[in-house]
C-alpha positions as CSV (number, residue, x, y, z in Angstrom):
1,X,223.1,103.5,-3.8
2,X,224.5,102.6,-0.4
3,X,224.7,99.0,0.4
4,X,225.9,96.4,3.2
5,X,228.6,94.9,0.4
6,X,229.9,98.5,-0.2
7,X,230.3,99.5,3.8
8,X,231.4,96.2,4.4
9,X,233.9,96.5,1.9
10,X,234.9,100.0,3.1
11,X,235.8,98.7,6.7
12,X,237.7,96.2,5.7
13,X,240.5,98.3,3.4
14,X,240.4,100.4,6.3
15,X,241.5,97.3,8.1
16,X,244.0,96.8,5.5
17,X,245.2,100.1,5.4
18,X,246.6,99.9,9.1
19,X,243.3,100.4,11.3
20,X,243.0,98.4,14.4
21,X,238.9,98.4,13.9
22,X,236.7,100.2,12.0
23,X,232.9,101.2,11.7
24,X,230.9,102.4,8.9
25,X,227.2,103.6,8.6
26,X,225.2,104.6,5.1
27,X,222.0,107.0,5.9
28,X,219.5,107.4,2.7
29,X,216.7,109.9,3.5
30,X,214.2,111.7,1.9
31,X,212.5,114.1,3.5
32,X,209.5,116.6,3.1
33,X,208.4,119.6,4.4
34,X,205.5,122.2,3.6
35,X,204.4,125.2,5.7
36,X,200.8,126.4,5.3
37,X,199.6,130.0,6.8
38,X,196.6,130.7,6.4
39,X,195.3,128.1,3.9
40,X,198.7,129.3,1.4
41,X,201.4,127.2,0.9
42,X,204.6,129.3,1.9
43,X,207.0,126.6,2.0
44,X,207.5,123.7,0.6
45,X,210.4,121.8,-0.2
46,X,211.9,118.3,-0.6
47,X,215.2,116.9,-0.4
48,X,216.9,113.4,-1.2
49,X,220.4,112.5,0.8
50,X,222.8,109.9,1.3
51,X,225.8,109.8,3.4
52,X,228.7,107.4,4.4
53,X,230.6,107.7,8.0
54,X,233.6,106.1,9.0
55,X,234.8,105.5,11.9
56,X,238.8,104.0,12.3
57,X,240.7,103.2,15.5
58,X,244.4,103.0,15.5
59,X,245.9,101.9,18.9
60,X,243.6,103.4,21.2
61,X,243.2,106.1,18.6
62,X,240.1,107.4,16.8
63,X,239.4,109.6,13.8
64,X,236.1,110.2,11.5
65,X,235.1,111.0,8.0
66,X,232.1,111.1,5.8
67,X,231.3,111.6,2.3
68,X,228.0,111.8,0.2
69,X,229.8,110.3,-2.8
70,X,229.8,107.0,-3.3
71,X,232.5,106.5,-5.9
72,X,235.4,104.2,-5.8
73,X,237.9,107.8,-5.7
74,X,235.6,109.0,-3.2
75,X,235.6,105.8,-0.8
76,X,239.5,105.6,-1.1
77,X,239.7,109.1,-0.2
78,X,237.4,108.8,2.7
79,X,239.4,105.8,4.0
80,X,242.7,107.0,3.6
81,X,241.6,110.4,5.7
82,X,240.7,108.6,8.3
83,X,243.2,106.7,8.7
84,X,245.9,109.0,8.9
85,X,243.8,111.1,11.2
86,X,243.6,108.6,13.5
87,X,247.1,108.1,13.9
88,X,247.6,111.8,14.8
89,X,244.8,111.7,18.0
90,X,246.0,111.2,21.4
91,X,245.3,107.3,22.8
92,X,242.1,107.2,24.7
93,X,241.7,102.9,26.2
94,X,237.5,103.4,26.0
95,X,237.4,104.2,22.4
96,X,236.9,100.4,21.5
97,X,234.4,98.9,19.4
98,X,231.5,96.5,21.6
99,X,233.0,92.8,22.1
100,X,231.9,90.4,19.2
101,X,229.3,88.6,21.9
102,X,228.1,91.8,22.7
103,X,226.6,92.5,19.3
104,X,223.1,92.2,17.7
105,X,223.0,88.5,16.4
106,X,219.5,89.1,14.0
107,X,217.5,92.6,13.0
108,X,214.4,92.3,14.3
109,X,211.5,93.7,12.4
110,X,210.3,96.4,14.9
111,X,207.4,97.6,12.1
112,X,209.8,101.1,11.7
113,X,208.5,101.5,8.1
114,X,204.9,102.3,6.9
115,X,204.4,102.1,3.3
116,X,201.2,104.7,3.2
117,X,204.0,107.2,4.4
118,X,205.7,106.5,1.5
119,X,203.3,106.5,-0.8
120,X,201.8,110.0,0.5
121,X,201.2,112.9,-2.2
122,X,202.6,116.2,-2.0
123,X,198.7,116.9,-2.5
124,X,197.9,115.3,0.2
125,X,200.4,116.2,2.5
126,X,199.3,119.8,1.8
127,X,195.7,119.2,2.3
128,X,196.7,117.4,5.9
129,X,197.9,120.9,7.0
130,X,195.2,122.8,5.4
131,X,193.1,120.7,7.3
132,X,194.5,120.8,11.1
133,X,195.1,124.8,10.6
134,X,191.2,125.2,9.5
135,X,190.3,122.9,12.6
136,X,191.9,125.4,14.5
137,X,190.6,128.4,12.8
138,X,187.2,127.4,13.1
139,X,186.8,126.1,16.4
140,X,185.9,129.6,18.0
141,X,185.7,132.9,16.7
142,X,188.6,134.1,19.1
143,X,191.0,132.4,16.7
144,X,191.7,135.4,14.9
145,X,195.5,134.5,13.1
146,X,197.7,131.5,12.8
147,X,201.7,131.2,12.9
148,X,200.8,128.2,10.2
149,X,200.7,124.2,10.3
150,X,203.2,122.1,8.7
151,X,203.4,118.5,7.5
152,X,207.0,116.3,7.5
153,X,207.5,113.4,6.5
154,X,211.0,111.4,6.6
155,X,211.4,108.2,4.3
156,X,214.7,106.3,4.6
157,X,217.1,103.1,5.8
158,X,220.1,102.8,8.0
159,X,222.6,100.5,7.4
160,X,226.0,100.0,10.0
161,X,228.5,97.4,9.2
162,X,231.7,96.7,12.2
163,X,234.8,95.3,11.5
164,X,233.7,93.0,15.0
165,X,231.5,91.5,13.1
166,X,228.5,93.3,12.7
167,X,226.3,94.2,9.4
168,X,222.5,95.2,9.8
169,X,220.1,97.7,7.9
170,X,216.6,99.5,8.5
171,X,213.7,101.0,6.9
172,X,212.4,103.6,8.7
173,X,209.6,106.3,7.9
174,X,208.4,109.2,10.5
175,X,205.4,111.8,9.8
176,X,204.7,114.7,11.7
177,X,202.1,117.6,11.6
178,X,201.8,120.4,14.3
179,X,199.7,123.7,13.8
180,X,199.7,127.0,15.9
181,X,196.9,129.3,15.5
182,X,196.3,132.4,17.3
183,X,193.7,133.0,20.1
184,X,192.6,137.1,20.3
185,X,190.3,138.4,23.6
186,X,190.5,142.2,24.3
187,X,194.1,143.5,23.9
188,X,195.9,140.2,24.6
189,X,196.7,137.6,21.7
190,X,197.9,134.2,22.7
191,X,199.4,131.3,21.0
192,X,199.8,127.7,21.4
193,X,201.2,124.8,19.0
194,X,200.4,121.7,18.7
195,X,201.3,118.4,16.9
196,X,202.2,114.9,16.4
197,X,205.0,112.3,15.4
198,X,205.0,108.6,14.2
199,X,206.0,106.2,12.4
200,X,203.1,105.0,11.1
201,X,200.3,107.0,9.1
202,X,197.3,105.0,10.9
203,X,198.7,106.2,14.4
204,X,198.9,109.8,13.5
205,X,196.2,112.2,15.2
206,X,193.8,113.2,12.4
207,X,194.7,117.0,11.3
208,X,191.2,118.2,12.4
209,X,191.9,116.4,16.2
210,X,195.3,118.2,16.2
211,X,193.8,121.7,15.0
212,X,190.8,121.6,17.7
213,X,193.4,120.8,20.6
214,X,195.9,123.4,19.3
215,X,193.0,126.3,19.3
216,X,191.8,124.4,22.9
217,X,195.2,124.9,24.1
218,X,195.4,128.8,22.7
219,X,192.1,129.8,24.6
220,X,192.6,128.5,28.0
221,X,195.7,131.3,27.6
222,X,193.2,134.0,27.5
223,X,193.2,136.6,30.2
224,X,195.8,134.9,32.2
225,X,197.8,136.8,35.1
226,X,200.1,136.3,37.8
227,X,199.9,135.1,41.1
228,X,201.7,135.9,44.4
229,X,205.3,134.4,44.7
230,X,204.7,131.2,47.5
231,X,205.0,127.3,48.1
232,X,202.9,125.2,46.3
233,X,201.7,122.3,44.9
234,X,202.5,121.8,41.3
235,X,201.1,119.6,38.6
236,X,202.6,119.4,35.5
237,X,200.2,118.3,32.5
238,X,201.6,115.1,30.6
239,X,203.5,117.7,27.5
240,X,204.9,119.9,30.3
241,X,206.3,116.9,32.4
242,X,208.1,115.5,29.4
243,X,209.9,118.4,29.6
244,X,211.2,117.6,33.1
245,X,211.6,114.2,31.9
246,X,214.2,115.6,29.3
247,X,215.9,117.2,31.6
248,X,216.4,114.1,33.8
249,X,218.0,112.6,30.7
250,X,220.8,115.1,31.3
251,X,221.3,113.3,34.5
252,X,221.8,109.9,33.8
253,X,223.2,110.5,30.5
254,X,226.8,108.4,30.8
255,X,229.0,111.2,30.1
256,X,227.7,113.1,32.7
257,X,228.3,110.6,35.0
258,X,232.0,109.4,34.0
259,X,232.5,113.2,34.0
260,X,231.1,113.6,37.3
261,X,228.9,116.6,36.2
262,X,225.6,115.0,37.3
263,X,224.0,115.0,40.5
264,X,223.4,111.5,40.6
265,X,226.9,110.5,40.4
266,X,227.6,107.4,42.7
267,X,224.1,107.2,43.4
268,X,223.4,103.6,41.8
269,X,221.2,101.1,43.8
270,X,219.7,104.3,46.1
271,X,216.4,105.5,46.5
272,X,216.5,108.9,44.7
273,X,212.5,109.2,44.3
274,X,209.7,108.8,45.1
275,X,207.9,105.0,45.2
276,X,205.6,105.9,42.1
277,X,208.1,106.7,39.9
278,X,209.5,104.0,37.3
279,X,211.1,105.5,34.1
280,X,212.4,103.4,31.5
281,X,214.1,103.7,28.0
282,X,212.9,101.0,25.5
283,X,214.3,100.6,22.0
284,X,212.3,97.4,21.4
285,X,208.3,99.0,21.0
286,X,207.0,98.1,18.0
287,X,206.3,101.0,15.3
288,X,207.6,103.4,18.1
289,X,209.4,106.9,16.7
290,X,212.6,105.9,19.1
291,X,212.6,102.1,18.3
292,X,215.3,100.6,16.3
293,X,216.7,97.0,15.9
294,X,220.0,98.0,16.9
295,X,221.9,101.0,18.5
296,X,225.0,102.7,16.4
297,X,227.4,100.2,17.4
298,X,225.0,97.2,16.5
299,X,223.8,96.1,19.7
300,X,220.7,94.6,20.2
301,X,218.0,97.3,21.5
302,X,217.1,97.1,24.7
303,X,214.3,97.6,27.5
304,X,216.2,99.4,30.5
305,X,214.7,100.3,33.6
306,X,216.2,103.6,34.8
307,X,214.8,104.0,37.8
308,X,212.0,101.2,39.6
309,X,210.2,102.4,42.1
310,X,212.0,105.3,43.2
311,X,215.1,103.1,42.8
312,X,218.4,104.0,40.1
313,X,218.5,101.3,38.7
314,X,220.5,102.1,35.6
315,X,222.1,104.8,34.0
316,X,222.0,105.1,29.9
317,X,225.1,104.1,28.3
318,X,227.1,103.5,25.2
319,X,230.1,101.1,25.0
320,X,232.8,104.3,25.5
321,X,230.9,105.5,29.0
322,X,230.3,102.1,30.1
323,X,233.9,101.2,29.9
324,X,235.0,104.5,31.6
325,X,232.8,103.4,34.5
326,X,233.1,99.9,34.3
327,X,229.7,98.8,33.6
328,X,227.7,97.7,30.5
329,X,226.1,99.3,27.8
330,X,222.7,99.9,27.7
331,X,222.8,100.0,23.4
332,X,221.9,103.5,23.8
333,X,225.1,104.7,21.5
334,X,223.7,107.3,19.0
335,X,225.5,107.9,15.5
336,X,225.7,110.7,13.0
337,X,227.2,110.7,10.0
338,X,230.7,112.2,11.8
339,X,232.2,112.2,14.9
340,X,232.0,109.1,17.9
341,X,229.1,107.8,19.3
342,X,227.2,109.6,21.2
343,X,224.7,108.8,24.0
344,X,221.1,109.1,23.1
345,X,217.4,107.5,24.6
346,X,215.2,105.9,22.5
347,X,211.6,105.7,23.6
348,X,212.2,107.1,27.1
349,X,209.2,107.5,29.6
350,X,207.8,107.5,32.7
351,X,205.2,104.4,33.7
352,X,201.9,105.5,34.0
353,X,199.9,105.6,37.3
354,X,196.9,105.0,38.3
355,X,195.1,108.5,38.4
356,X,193.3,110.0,35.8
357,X,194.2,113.8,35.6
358,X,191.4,115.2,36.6
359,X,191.6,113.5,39.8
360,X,195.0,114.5,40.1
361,X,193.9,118.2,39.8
362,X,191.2,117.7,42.5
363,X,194.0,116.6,45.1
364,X,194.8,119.8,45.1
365,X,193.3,122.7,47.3
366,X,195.8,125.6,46.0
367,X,198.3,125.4,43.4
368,X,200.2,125.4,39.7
369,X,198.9,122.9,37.0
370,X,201.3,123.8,34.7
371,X,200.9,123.5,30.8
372,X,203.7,125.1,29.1
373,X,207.4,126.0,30.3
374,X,209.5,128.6,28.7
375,X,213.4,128.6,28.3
376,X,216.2,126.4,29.8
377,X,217.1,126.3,33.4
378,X,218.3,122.8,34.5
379,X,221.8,122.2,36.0
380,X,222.5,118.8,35.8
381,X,225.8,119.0,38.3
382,X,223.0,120.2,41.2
383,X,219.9,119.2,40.3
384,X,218.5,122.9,40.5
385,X,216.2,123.8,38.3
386,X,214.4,126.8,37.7
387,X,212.1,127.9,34.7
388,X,209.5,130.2,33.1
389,X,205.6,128.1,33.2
390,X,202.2,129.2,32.2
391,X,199.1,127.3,32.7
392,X,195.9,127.6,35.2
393,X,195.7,127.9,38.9
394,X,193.8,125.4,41.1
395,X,191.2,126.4,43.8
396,X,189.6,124.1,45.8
397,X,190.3,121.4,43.1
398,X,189.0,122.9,40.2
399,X,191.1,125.0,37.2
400,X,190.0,129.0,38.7
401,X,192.0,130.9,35.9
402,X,194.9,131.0,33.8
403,X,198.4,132.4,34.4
404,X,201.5,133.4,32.9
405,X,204.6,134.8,33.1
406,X,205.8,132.9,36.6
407,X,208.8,130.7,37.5
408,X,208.6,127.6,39.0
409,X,211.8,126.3,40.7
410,X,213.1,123.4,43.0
411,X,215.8,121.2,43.1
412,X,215.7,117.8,41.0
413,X,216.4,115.9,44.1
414,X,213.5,117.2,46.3
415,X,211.4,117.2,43.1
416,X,211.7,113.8,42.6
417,X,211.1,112.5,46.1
418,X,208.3,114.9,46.4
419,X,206.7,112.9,43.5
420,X,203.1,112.3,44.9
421,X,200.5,110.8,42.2
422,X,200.8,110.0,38.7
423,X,198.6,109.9,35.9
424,X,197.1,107.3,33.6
425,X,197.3,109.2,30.6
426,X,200.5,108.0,29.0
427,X,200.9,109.0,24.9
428,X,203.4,108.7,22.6
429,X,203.9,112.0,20.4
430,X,208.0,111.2,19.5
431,X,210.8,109.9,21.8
432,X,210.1,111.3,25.2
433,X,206.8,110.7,27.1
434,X,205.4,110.9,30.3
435,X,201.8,111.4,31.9
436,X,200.6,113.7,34.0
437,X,202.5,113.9,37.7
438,X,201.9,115.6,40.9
439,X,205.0,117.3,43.0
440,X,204.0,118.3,46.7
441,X,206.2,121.4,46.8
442,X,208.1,124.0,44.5
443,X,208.2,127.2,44.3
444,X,206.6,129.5,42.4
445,X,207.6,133.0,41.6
446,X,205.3,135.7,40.6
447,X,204.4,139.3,41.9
């Protein structure tokens, strides 16, 4: 069993044995999984882990190690690796640990943890994705097949103890189900998946919701087609513009910037949007998949606004990037097991308008609502962007028929300022979220 004592004690013969500082973090996890296709269980399987990481600097050097064993041979041995690693790296200044006032002074109970998760059969678990995939299989007779539905669930704590001065653990518990059946009309067979994440079983979508929207989502593909290559409007349902929003991420992620591989280097303070658009990353929402008490280096999570009003306000930063530029973590520093921290959002979303989206999609007299984008084609260093969609075209306001196999492309800095309405219809499915948004002008590629 991993424990606060035992990491505590672990940093500090690491101390002893010549490191300057030194971090260590215990994961325990179990996790589930079971894949159901057509009513059958094909997979199913279940796995209990535990892991220690260690982190040592020496002089401006830095090393890691980790071990699942938890012994006093295997703790030595983990301590004395990293050690002498450490002491063979070259000297990088930013690879400090956070100040002492900088750190988390209390864990704050965030509600992370949901004991009916816990306490969930394996029967039951397989029943839950029984249950969305015949939602989906009987909600028209054009649902002909499914790919399967799946339930996961993830039950474990975190603990990460500093030798600044730092020791805090969490509970945390996720569950997620998605399902993807398979619409038939004709010749043409379509398929769409759909699903949901939290941390709390109450909060969950029910299976037979989920299975409905999944085979709603699979029809409207029916009998799409192209349209002619032109400007046009584009409105990106809320699933499809957390994809953009992703991407974005890429942008004011702090490596990019002290690497100067974004395009909104040296842009703090300027208007790079739009008015209507105010995206924030908040660790602190209660029972929220990205919340967390603290970040990987034990500083207090945070509510940062990104961008306010069209405004960059911020960019998202652990304590090596913000030293690089000289600024001040946002406690956005991500840990694994191995390896330095990393940069990561927590609950990261865009502020919902004031439109619902219907009325977005009557603003427009021709153009793309897009549902569903295909591939990768975001370059953070220009801000161009360019990538397969799907999803219906508008006429006069109204959805006239769905299409496929088109790309949609702009650049991230017209995109942005080309930002028109935003939706109401704000929902939290994981990390990322963002409702439905309206962008005057891209363009799209077809015949």
């Amino acid at each position: 069993m991993i424990t606060k004592e035992l990491l505590s004690d672990t940093v500090k013969q690491a101390v002893r044995r010549g490191a300057t500082d030194a971090e260590a973090i215990g994961v325990e996890t179990t996790e589930f999984h079971v894949e159901v296709r057509l009513g059958e269980v094909e997979k199913l399987q279940e796995a209990a882990s535990r892991g220690i990481g260690l982190r040592v600097l020496y002089q401006g050097r830095q090393a890691s190690s980790s071990t699942s064993d938890v012994s006093p041979q295997a703790i030595d041995e983990l301590i004395s690796h990293a050690v002498e690693m450490a002491k063979l790296t070259s000297v990088d200044e930013a690879a400090t640990l956070p100040a002492r006032h900088e750190l988390a002074l209390e864990t704050a109970d965030l509600g992370l943890d949901d004991q009916a998760i816990s306490e969930l059969s394996t029967e039951r678990k397989i029943e839950m994705a029984r249950s969305a995939e015949a939602a989906a299989r009987g909600a028209d007779s054009r649902i002909t097949n499914s790919e399967g539905a799946a339930c996961s669930t993830t039950v474990g704590k975190i603990i990460l103890v500093t030798s600044a001065g730092f020791a805090g653990e969490y509970p945390a518990t996720t569950c997620a189900l998605m399902v993807a059946p398979i619409a038939k009309e004709g010749d043409q067979m379509q398929v769409a998946a759909w699903g949901d994440r939290q941390r709390a079983l109450a909060s969950l979508d029910s299976p037979e919701a989920l299975g409905r929207e999944a085979a709603r989502r699979a029809l409207r593909k029916l009998n799409a087609r192209k349209v002619a290559t032109q400007e046009a409007p584009i409105v990106f349902e809320s699933s499809a513009a957390e994809e953009l929003l992703s991407d974005f991420f890429g942008a004011v992620d702090g490596y990019s910037i002290f690497r100067r591989a974004s395009f909104l280097v040296g842009r703090l303070g300027e208007t790079i949007a739009a008015p209507e658009l105010t995206i924030i990353d908040d660790g602190r929402m209660c029972g929220a998949v990205g919340s967390r008490p603290f970040d990987g280096e034990g500083l207090a999570s945070r509510h940062t606004v990104v961008v306010e009003k069209g405004i960059l306000k911020n960019f998202l930063l652990n304590t090596y990037t913000a030293r690089k530029l000289g600024l001040r973590s946002t406690a956005n520093a991500a840990r694994a097991l191995i390896g330095a921290p990393t940069v990561g959002f927590s609950n990261f979303f865009i502020a919902p308008g004031v439109y619902r989206a219907d009325e977005i999609i009557a603003s427009v007299k021709n153009g793309f609502y897009v549902t569903e984008m295909i591939g990768f084609g975001f370059n953070a260093v220009t801000g161009d962007f360019s990538r397969g969609a799907s999803g219906w075209w508008i006429e006069d306001g109204k959805l006239a028929f769905p299409v496929e196999e088109v790309t949609i492309a702009g650049n991230f800095r017209d995109m942005l300022r080309g930002i028109t309405m935003i939706g109401d219809d704000l929902r939290f499915r994981g990390r990322i979220a963002a409702p439905t948004i309206k962008i005057d002008r891209m363009m799209v590629s077809g015949e």
